[in-house]
N, C-alpha and C positions, 0 to 999 in steps of 0.2 A: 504493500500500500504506500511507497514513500513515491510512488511518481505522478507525475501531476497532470492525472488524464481522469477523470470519473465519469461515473454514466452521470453521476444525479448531484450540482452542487446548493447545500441548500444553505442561503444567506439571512442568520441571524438564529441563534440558538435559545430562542424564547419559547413561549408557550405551543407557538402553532406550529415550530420548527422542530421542537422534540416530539411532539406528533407526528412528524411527518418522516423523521429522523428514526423511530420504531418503524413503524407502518411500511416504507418505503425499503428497509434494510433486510426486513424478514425474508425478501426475495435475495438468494445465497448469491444468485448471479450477478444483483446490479449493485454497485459500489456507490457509494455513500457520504461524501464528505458534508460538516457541517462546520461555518463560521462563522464564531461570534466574537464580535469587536472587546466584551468585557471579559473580567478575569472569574474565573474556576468556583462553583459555588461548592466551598469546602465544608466536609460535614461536622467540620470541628468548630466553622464561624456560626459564633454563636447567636451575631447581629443577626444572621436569615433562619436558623434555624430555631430558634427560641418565637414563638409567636409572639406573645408582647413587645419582643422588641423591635416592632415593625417598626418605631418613631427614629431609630437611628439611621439604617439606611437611605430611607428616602432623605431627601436633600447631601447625601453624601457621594461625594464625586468618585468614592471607590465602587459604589453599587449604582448609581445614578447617573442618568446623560444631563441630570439638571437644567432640563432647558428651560425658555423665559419666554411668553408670548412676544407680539409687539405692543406697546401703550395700546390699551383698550380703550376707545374712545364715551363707553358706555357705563365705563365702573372706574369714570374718575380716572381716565388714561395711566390706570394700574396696570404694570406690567405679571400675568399673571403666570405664577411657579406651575412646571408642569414636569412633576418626575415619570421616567422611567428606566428600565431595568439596567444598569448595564452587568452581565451577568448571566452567566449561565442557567435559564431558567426563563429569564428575561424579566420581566415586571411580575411572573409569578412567585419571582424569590423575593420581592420588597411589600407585595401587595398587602392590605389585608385582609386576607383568606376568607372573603366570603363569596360562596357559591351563589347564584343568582343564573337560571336558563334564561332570564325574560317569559316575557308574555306568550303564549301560542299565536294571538292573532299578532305578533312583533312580524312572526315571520308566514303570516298571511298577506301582512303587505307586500314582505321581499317576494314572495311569489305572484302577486297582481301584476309587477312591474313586467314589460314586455322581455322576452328571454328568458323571466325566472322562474319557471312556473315546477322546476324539479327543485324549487328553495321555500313550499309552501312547508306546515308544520309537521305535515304528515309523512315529507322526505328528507324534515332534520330530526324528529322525535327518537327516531331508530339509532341516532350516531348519536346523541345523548346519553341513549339507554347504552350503547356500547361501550362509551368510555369512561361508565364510571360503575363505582359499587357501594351503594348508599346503604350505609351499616344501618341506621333509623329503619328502616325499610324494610316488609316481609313479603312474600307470597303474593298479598293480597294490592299490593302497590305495583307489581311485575306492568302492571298495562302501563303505565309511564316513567315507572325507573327502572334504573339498571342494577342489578347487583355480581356484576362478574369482570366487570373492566377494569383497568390500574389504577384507576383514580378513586382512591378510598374516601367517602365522605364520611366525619362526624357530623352529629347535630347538636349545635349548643347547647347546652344544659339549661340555660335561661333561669338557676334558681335563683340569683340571689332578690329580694325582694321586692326591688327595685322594676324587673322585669314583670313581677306578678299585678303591681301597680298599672305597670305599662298596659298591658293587654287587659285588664279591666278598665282601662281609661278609654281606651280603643271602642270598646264594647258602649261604654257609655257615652258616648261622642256619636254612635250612632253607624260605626265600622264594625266590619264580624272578623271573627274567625277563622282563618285554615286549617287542612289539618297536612299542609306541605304547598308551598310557597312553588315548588316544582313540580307540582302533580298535578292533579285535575284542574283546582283551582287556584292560581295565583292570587286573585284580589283579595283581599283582610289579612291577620298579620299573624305572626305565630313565632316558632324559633325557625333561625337557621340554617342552613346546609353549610359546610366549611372546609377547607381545605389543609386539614393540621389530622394527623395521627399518632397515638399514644403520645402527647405532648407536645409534636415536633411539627413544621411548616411540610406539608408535602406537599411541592413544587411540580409545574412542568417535568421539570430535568430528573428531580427524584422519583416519578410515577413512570414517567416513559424512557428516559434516555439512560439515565444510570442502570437500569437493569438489562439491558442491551449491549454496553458500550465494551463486552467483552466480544461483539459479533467481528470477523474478519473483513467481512467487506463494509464497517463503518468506520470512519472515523474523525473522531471530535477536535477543533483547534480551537480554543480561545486565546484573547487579546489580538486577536487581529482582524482589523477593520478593513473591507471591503472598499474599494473606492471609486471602482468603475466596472459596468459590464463590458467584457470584450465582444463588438461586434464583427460578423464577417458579413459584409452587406446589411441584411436585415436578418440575420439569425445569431443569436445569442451563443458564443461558442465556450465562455469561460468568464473568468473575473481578473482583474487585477487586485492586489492586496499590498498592505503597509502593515506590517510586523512590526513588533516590542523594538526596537533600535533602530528602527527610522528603514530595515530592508524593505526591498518591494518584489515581488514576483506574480508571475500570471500564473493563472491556475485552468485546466481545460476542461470540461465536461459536455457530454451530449446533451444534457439539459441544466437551466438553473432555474431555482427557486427561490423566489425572494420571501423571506419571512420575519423583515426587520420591525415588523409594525410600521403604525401610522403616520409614522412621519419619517423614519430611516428609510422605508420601500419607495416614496412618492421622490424622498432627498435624493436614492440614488440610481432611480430612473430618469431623472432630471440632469446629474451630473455625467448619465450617460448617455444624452442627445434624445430621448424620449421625454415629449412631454409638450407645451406649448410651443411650435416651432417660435414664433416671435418675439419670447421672451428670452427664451436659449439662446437665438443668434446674439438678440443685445450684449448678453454676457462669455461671448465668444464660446459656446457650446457647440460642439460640431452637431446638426440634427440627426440623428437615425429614422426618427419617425415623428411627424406632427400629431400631438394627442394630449389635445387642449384639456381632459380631465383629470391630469394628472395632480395630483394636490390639491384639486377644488373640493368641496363639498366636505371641508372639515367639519364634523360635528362632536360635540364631548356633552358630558353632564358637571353642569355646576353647581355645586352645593355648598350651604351653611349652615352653622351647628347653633341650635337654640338651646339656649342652656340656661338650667334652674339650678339655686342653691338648694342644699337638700338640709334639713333642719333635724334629720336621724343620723348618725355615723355608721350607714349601713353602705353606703358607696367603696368605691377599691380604692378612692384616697390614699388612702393609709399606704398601699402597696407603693405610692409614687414620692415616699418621703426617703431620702436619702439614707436616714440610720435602719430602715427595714428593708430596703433593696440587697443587703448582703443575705439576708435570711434568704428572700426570694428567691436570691439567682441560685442558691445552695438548694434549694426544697426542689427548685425548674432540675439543675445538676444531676441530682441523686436518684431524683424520685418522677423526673419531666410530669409532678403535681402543682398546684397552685397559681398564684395569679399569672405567672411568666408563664404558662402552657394552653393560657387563652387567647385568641385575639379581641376578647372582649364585644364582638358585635353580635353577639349572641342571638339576638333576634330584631323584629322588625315588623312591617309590609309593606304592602303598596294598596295604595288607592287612590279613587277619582275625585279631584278636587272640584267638576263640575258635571252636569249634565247632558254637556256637549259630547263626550269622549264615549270610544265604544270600552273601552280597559283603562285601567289604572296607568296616571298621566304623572304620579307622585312615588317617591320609595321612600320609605322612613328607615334609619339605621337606628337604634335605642341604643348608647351605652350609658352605664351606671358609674358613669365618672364623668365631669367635667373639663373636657382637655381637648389640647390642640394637638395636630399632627403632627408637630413641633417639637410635645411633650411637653409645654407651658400648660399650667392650670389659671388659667383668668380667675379664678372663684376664691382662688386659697385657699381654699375647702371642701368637703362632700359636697358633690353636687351630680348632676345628671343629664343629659343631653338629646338628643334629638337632630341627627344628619338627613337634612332632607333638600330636594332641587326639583324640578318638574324632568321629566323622562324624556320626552322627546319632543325638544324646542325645535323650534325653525327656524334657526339662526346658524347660517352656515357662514363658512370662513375658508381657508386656505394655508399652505404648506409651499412656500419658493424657497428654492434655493436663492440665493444673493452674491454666491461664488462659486468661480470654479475649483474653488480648494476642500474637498471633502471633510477637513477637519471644522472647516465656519460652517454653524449652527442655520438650518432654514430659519425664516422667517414662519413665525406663525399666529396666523390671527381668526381668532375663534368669533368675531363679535356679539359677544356674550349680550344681551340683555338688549341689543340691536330692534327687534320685534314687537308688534304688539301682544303676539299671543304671549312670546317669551315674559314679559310685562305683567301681563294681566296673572299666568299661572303661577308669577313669583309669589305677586301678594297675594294668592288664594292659598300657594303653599304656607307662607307663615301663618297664617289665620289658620287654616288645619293645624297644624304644630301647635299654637295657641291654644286651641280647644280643644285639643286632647293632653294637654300637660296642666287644662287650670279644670280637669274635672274631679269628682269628687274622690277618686280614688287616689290620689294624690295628694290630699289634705293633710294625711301626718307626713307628709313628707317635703311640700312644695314650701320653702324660702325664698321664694320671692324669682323672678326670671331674672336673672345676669343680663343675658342678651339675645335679642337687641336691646332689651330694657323699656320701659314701661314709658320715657320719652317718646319711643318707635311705635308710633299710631297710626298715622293714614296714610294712603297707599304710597305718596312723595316719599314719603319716613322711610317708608319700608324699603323701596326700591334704592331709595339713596343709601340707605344701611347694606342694602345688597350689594350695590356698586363697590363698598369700602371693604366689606366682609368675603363677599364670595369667592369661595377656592375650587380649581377643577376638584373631579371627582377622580378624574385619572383615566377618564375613559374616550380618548379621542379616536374616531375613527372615521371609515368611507373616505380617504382622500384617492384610495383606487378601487371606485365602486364598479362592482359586478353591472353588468347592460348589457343593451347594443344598439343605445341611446347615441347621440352625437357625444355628450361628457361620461362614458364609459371607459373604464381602462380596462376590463377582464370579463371574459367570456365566461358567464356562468354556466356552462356545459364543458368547459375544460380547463378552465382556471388560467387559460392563458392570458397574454397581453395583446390587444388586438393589435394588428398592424407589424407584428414583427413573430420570428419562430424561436424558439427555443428556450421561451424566457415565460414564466408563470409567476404569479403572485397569489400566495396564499397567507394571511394574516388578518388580523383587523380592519387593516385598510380594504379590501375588497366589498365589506358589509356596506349596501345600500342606503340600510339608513340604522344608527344606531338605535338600539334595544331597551326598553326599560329594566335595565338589571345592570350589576357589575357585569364587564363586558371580556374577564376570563373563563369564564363558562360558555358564552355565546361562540370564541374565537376557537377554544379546544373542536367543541363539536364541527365546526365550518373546517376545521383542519383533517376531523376524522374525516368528512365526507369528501373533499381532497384529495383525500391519500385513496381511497376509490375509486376517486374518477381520473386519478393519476395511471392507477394500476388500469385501468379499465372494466373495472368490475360493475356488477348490474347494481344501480340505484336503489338502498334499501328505503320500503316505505312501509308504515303503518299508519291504518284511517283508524284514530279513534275520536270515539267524542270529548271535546273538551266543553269547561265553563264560559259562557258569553254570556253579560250583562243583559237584562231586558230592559229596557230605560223605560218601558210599558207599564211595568211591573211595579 
């Protein structure tokens, strides 16, 4: 394996690339290479393996691409933090671990669209159920989960009190129930689903690629960043690469796969003459192929955390004070028990903030702790939260290069808060938030709301507190959406790039239109179905019935 010809090279060893990294390698005869620009997810670092300790890697340049929007014109021209992975694993080694499929009607839409119509729910439901094995889960759940794939799921425990408040508040606020947020019915709230086993984060790279990476015809390189696809005419024949001390070498393969996510796949189809012929010439890009949607159609989820003082010392407080973090990390150590072996989002749901929507337009995260993703506590004390953002705004944005140097960072600008709808569901979403943390279950517990605070009143208030407050959620994607639209970049029948051979994208960036859910669950499964239509295997489907709202009713 040390020479530098592959059938399959697949670019960026994240979530949808160790998918693709198993799936693709099982076949003895095609060889394998994968490349990822960050360093080695080791099983002794404790930063990705320890769940709680999600708050260090993000914004850290060892785990992190750290990138920075452009000034948002919307939210007070804040320049907004957008991590992800750099790492083996990709952003499923900094995330935190919550499981989230989305909606069933999420991907009724992708199937409406013209071309999609093998991305309805009932031809992604099957690669859901394939790649995971939901311990919560028996027999009588088999119609919509899986329990035989690598990807092991816990379900949060949800006890500590705080929770039990939550979901009776829910109830009386006039929201129901699930009894699995991925199952029949998404809409009402419950605990759940997670991506941490016997204590520990289980990753991408831990579920798929590390139990493989003893196969002959695979193999794995990190710290080395991709920089350019080599083209011969219009067929993708290999990559060029920049290694640890500044070497460079070209690498050959009968096919490549980009799987850098949302903004590495769009960056470095761009830097490789694909992409708006007329912006590429500007910046002296040789063109390959004119393919204007290359970048466009950025979408993320933005959210902010409503937080109340808690006036019991029943919160994980405690856990975040510096003379009881040695306990912790020893109890996480010994025994992978106690607060360091949660990621603490225990539960949640989603629902419709109005009666416009046919599905839930909101996600609620609950944690029993007051704090930023920062690991600041505003409150300086117990206190309790509420991550909430509307699901799927309409406010799109963009992914440019600005250089032809692959080390300078794209340009990226989401225009968050840009819309009216985006507008109007912000401040329906705090007012939900609002009236499910001031109801009666609550009472021995609510100290008064931190923030926004009890200043933040009418909808100016609100929106302006948003502009100053909102943080992505970490979930950008579609800048190379699946069509065969004019702003199309990938054939949703082969996952290629339209307009040129040899070159596929499979990641985040391919989704049409982002999902109401954390968007590593949604990315896994569009990877498993991938690695199928790669192989050329027949399209699995299952028609089952799902829950749809009656708005009649």
């Amino acid at each position: 394996m040390d020479v530098k010809q592959f059938d399959t090279i697949i670019v960026g060893g994240g979530s949808a690339g160790c998918v693709l990294a198993n799936r693709l390698s099982a076949d003895e005869k095609c060889s394998v290479l994968v490349l990822e620009a960050g360093r080695p997810d080791h099983w002794w670092d404790l930063f990705i393996q320890m769940p709680a300790a999600l708050t260090y890697p993000i914004g850290s340049k060892y785990y992190d691409w750290c990138y920075e929007s452009e000034p948002e014109p919307f939210m007070h021209n804040r320049r907004i933090y957008q991590g992800r992975g750099k790492i083996l694993g990709g952003s499923s080694s900094i995330n935190g671990m919550i499981f989230q499929r989305a909606n069933p009607l999420d991907y009724e839409r992708w199937g409406n669209d013209p071309g999609m119509e093998n991305w309805d729910y009932a031809h992604c439901l099957p690669y859901f159920k394939r790649m995971e094995n939901c311990l919560a889960c028996d027999k009588d759940d088999e119609k919509f989960r899986g329990r035989k794939g690598p990807l092991l799921l816990e379900r949060g425990p949800a006890t500590n009190p705080l929770f039990s408040a939550f979901f009776k508040a829910v109830q009386q606020a006039g929201y129901s129930l699930t009894d699995d947020v991925n199952g029949y019915k998404q809409e009402g709230f419950a605990p759940f689903d997670r991506n941490i086993r016997n204590g520990r984060r289980l990753s991408a790279s831990r579920a798929y690629l590390h139990p493989v990476m003893d196969r002959p015809n695979l193999k794995v390189e990190t710290k080395v960043l991709v920089t350019k696809i080599i083209f011969e005419g219009k067929r993708a024949i290999g990559v060029e690469v920049s290694k640890r001390g500044g070497a460079t070498e070209k690498i050959f393969a009968k096919e490549v796969i980009l799987s850098g996510g949302s903004i590495n796949s769009p960056q470095l189809l761009q830097l490789s003459g694909v992409g708006n012929a007329k912006e590429l010439e500007a910046l002296g890009v040789p063109v390959v192929h004119d393919l204007p949607g290359v970048g466009e159609n950025l979408q993320d989820h933005l959210e902010v955390y409503v937080q109340y003082s808690c006036k019991q010392p029943v919160s994980v407080y405690p856990s975040l004070k510096w003379y009881n973090k040695p306990f912790v990390g020893l109890q996480w150590l010994l025994f992978k028990k106690g607060p360091a072996a949660t990621n603490h989002f225990e539960g949640g749901g989603f629902a419709r903030s109005n009666e416009d929507v046919d599905y839930p337009n909101l996600m609620f995260h609950f944690l029993p702790v007051a704090i930023r993703y920062d690991g600041t506590s505003p409150s300086g004390g117990h206190g309790y939260q509420v991550h909430i953002g509307p699901m799927y705004s309409d406010a799109r944005g963009s992914i440019k290069i600005k250089s032809t140097d692959p080390t300078v960072y794209p340009e990226l600008r989401f225009n968050y808060l840009s819309t009216a709808q985006d507008r109007r569901e912000w401040v329906e979403a705090i007012r939900c938030a609002r009236d499910i943390l001031n109801q009666s279950a609550f009472d021995p517990y609510n100290g008064g709301e931190i923030s926004p605070g009890p200043s933040v009143e009418t909808d100016a208030e609100i929106l302006d507190w948003v502009g100053k407050e909102g943080e992505t959620a970490y979930h950008p994607s579609c800048t190379c959406k699946m069509g065969t639209d004019d702003m199309a970049v990938v054939d949703p029948k082969t996952m290629r790039v339209h307009g040129v051979e040899g070159l596929r994208v499979v990641d985040s960036s391919v989704m049409p239109y982002v999902p109401n859910a954390n968007n590593y669950a949604p990315t896994m499964m569009l990877a498993e179905k991938a690695a199928d239509i790669i192989l050329g295997n027949t399209p699995l489907i299952e028609n089952v019935e799902f829950y749809r709202h009656n708005k009649n009713s």
